[in-house]
C-alpha positions, 0 to 999 in steps of 0.5 A: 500500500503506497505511503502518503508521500507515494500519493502526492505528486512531485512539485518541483516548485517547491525547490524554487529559489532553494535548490538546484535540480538534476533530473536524470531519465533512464530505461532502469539502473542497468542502463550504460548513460545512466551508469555513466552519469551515476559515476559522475557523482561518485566522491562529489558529495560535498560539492553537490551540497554546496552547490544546494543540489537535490539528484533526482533519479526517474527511472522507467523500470525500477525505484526512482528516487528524490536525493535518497527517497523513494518516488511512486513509479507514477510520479516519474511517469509524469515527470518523464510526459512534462519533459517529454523524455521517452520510457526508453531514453536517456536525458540529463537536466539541470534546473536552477533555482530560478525554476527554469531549464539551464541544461538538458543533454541526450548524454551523460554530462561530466561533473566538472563541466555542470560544476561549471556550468553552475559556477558561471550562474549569476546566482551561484558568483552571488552564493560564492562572494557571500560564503567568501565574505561571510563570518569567520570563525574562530575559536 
């Protein structure tokens, strides 16, 4: 019996103005561009936090996943019409803060180049110089 998270459908809006989203489509986790993708992220976890991004993983035949929570199948099933991304495609995309698509790829994208990709964004040099320029601590 689905849990009440399994029977709320995803808003992605809720993450506006919050986190930066990378949606990850593929046929199930044997697939080659997902398991390439996948790799991208391996030992990445604190850049991944300090760049406030939530990996959501949708995949047709297996567990989806939202950072490490499960998703009902029908949830990625809408996701996957919204993007239009077909059940046996692969597809990366990159939603920034803002809400709106700033990368989409047919192919797995390496990690430096989104970490990039993401540094480059007005809001992220703004994120950086007020880390840089916060309190400091000391003891």
């Amino acid at each position: 019996m689905p849990n009440d998270r399994e029977l709320r459908p995803i808003d992605l809006d809720k993450y506006r103005w919050k986190s930066r989203l990378f949606l990850i489509f593929a046929p199930s986790h044997e697939d080659g561009d997902y398991l390439r993708q996948s790799s991208e992220f391996d030992g990445a976890a604190h850049e991944l936090q300090d760049r406030d991004i939530v990996v959501i993983e949708l995949l047709e035949t297996g567990r989806s996943t939202m950072g490490a929570l499960p998703m009902a199948n029908e949830e990625q099933s809408v996701l996957r019409r919204r993007f239009e991304v077909p059940a046996d495609g692969f597809c990366f995309i990159l939603i920034g803060k803002d809400g709106a698509v700033k990368l989409r790829s047919k192919q797995p994208v390496g990690s430096g180049d989104l970490f990039e990709l993401i540094d480059s964004m007005p809001m992220r040099k703004e994120e950086m110089r007020g880390k840089a320029g916060g309190p400091v601590d000391r003891d």
